[in-house]
C-alpha positions in Angstrom: 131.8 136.1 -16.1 134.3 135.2 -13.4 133.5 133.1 -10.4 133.2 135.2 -7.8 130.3 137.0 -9.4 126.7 136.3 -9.0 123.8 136.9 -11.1 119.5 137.3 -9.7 116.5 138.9 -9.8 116.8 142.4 -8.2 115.1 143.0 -4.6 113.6 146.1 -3.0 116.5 146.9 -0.7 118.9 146.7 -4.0 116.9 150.2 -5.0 119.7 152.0 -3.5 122.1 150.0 -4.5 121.4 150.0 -8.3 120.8 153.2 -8.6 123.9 154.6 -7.3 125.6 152.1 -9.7 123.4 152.9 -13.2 125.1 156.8 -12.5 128.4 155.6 -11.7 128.4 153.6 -15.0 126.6 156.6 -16.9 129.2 159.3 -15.4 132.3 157.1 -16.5 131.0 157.8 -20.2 129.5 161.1 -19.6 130.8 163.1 -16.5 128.0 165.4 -17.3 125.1 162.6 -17.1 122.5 163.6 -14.5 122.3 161.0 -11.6 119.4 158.7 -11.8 116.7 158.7 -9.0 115.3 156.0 -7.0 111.7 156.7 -8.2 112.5 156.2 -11.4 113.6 152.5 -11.1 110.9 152.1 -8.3 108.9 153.1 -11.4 109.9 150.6 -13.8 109.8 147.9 -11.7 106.1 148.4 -10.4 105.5 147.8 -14.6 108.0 144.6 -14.8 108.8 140.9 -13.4 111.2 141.6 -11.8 111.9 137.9 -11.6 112.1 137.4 -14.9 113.0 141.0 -16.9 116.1 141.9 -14.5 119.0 141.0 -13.1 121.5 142.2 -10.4 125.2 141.1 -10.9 127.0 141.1 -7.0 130.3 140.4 -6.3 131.7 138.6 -3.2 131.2 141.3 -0.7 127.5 141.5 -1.7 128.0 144.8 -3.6 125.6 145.4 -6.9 128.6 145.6 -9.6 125.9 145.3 -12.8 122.6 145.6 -13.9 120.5 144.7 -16.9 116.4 145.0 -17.6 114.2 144.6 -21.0 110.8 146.2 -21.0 108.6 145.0 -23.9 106.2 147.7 -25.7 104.2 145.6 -28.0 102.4 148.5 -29.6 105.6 149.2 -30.7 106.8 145.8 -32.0 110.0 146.5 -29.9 111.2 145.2 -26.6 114.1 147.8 -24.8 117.1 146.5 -23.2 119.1 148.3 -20.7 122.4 146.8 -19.1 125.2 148.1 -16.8 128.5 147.9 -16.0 130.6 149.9 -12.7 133.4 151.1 -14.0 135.8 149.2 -12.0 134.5 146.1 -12.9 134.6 146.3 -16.9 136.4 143.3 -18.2 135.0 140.9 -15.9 132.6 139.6 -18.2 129.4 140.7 -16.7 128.3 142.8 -19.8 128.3 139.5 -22.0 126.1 137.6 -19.4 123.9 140.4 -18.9 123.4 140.5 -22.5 122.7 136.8 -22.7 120.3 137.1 -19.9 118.7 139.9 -21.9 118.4 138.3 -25.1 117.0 135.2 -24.0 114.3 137.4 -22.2 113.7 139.2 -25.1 113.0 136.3 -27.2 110.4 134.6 -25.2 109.0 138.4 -25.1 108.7 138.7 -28.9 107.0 135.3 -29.0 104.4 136.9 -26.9 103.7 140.2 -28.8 100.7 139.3 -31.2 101.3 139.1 -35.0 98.4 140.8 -36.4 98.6 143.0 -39.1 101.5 145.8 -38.2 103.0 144.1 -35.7 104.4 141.6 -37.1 108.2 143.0 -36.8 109.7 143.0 -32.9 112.9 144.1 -32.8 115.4 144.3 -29.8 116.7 147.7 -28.6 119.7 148.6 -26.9 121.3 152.3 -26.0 124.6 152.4 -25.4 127.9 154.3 -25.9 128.7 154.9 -29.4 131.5 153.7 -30.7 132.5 152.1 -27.1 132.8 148.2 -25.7 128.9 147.3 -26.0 128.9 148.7 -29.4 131.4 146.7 -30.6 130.2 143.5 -28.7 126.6 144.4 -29.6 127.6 144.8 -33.6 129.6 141.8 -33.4 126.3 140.1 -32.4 124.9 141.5 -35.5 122.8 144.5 -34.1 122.6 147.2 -36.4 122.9 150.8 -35.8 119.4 152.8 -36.3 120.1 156.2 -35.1 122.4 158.6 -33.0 120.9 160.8 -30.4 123.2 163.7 -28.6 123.0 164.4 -25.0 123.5 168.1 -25.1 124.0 170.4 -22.1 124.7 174.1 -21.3 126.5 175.7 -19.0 124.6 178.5 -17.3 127.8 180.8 -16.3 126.0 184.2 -17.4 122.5 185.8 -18.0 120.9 183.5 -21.0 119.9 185.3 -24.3 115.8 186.5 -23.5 113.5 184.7 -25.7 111.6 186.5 -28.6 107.9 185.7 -28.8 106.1 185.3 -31.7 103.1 187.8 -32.3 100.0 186.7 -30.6 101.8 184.1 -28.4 101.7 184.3 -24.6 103.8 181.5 -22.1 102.9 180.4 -18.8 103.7 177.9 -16.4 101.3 174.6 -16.3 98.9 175.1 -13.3 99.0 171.3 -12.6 95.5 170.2 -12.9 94.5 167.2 -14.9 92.9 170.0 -17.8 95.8 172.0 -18.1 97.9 168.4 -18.3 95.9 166.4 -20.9 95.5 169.9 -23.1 99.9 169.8 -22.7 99.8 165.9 -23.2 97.5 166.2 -26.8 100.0 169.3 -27.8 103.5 167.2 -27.2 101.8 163.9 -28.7 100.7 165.7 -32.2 104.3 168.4 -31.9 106.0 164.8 -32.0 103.8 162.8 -33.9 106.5 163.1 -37.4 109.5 162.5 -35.5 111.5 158.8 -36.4 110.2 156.0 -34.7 107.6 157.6 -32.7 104.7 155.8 -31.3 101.9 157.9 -30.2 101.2 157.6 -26.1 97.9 157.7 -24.2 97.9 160.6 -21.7 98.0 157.5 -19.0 100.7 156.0 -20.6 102.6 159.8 -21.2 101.9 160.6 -17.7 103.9 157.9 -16.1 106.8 158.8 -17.7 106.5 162.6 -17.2 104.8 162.9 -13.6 106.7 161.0 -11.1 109.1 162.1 -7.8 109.9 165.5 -8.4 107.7 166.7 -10.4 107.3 170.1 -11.1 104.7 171.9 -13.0 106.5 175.5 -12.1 109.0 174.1 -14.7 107.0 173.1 -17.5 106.3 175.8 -19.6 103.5 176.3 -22.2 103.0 178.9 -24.7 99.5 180.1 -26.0 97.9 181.4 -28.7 94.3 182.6 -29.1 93.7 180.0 -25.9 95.2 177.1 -27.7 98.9 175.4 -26.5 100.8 175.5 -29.3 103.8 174.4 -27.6 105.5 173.3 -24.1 109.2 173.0 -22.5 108.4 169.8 -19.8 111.5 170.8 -17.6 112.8 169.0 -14.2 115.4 169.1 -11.7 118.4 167.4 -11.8 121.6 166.9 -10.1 124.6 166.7 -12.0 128.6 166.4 -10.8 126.1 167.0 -7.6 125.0 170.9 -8.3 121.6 171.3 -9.2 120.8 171.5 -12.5 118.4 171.3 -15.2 116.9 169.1 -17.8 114.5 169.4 -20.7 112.3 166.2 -20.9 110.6 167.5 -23.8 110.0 170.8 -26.0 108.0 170.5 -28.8 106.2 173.0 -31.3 102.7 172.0 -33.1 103.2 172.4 -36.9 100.7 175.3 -37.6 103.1 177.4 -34.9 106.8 176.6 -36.4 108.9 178.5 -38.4 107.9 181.7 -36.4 110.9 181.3 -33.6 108.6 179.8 -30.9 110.8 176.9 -30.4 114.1 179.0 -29.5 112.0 181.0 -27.2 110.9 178.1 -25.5 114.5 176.8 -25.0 115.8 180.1 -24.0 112.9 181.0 -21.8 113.8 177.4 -20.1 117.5 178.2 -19.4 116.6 181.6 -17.4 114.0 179.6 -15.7 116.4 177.1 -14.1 119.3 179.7 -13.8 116.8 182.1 -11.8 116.7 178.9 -9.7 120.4 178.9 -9.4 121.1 175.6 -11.2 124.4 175.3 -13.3 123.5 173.4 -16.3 120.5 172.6 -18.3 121.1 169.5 -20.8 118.6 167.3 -22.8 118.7 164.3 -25.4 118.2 164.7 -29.0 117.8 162.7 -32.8 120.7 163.7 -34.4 118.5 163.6 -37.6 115.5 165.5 -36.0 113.2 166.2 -38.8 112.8 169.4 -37.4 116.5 170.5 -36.9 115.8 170.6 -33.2 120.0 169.4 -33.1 120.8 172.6 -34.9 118.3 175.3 -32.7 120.2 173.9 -29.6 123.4 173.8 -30.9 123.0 177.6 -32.6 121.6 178.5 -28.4 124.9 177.2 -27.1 124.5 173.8 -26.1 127.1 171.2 -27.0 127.5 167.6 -27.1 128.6 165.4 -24.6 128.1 162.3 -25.8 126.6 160.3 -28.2 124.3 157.5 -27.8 124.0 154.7 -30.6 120.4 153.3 -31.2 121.7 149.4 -31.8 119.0 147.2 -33.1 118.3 143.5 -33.9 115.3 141.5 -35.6 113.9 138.9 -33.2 110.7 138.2 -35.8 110.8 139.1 -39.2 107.7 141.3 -40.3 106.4 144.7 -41.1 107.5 147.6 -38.4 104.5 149.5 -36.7 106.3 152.4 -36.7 107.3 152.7 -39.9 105.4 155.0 -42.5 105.6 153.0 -45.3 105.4 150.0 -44.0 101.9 151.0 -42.4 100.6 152.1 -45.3 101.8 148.7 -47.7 100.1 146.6 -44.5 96.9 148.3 -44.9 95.4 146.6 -47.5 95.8 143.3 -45.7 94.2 144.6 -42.3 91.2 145.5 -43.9 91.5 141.8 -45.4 91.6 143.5 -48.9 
């Protein structure tokens, strides 16, 4: 990294700073990307050390020009690394020390995570562009790529398709109290339960990430049938080339209920709900391998891709991977000590 940069541990009054940076970096690869929110950093860092799990890059006239974090989730065997680059300062060799930073980090992490029986394996995980700089530096480092997701997004410029309903099956909004939530929370957790690399969340856990700044239970729908949820649309606001839009933080379908069209209702019934609210767009994230084809239901609705995100991965301790099906079935001989 040149000289004139600077590397630390973040500090409350970067919040701004950072944040206004992560989208710059994230619209340079995706002008549709939706711009980050303070909350959400002040989120992560209420669960980090933020002396020792990120990292602020400035330059000489104090401005916050990159940004890196790892977050471990031992129940996982995997520790998550984020890092960032502004635009105008690619080249400048801040992505390598980031990385460094990161990796180190990670290391010590993965000696902490214990080694019982199905969590042996940690691995390091990194998003980033596919096919772009950090790939290439990232492969060259000998990550390997696990998966592709798709950031998808729809324009709303006219009246959305209206959503069939299978027989029997009535929607609603979520009516925000902690029953209505945890009854959501046990639907999304088993309606994901088969997809790749999925590690099943408490409702504590799932609620952090859901229920933060801006949350909305007007935009989370829920279908019903015979007074069981059988599948939800989380939605929230989002602002995007700075018009209001929308985003789908999760849709999912419990297995006894697919197959019967529930799942393009719910994403159709989602777009008229944010363009009744006049936003312009509605875009989510998705496996490009979904085991369900959820990649092909949007696509057939009209969503397209915008970018592609590869899923780069590297061993820090060799082992057997918790989330891996097999794997958890060949380890359970020896955690019953058989």
């Amino acid at each position: 990294m040149r000289a004139e940069y600077e590397v630390r541990a973040p500090r409350e009054s970067d919040l701004s700073a950072v944040t206004g940076m992560v989208s710059a970096a994230e619209r340079s690869h995706d002008p549709e990307a939706g711009a980050r929110t303070e909350d959400e950093f002040r989120r992560e860092w209420a669960r980090m050390d933020l002396a020792r799990d990120a990292w602020v890059v400035t330059g000489p006239q104090g401005g916050v020009h990159g940004y890196a974090q790892v977050i471990a989730a031992p129940h996982e065997g995997r520790v998550f690394a984020d890092a960032y680059t502004h635009p105008e300062h690619v080249g400048a060799g801040i992505g390598t020390t980031l990385l460094d930073r990161m990796e180190a980090r990670a290391t010590v992490m993965a000696a902490g995570i214990p080694s019982d029986a199905g969590l042996a394996r940690v691995v390091l995980v990194n998003y980033v562009l596919l096919g772009g700089v950090a790939d290439r530096m990232l492969r060259a480092r000998g990550y390997g790529l696990t998966r592709v997701h798709k950031r998808m997004r729809i324009a709303l410029d006219g009246p959305p398709a209206a959503p069939v309903w299978p027989s029997g099956v009535d929607v609603r909004t979520c009516d925000g109290t902690r029953e209505d939530l945890r009854r959501v929370h046990a639907c999304v957790e088993e309606a994901f339960a088969d997809r790749w690399g999925r590690a099943s969340r408490s409702y504590d856990q799932w609620a952090g990430d859901m229920m933060y700044e801006g949350f909305d239970p007007t935009l989370w729908l829920v279908a019903e049938r015979a007074g069981r949820i059988v599948g939800a649309s989380l939605c929230r606001a989002r602002q995007v080339k700075g018009l209001a839009s929308g985003e789908i933080g999760q849709l999912g379908v419990r297995r006894e209920a697919r197959r019967l069209g529930l799942g393009r209702a719910l994403l159709l019934a989602s777009f008229a709900l944010f363009a009744e609210r006049g936003a312009a767009s509605v875009g989510l994230d998705v496996d490009s391998e979904s085991p369900t084809g959820a990649n092909h239901l949007y696509e057939q609705a009209g969503m397209a891709t915008t970018v592609a995100i590869a899923q780069l991965e590297r061993e820090l301790r060799a082992g057997v991977d918790p989330l891996d099906p097999l794997d958890r079935v060949m380890a359970a001989p020896q955690a019953h000590g058989g």
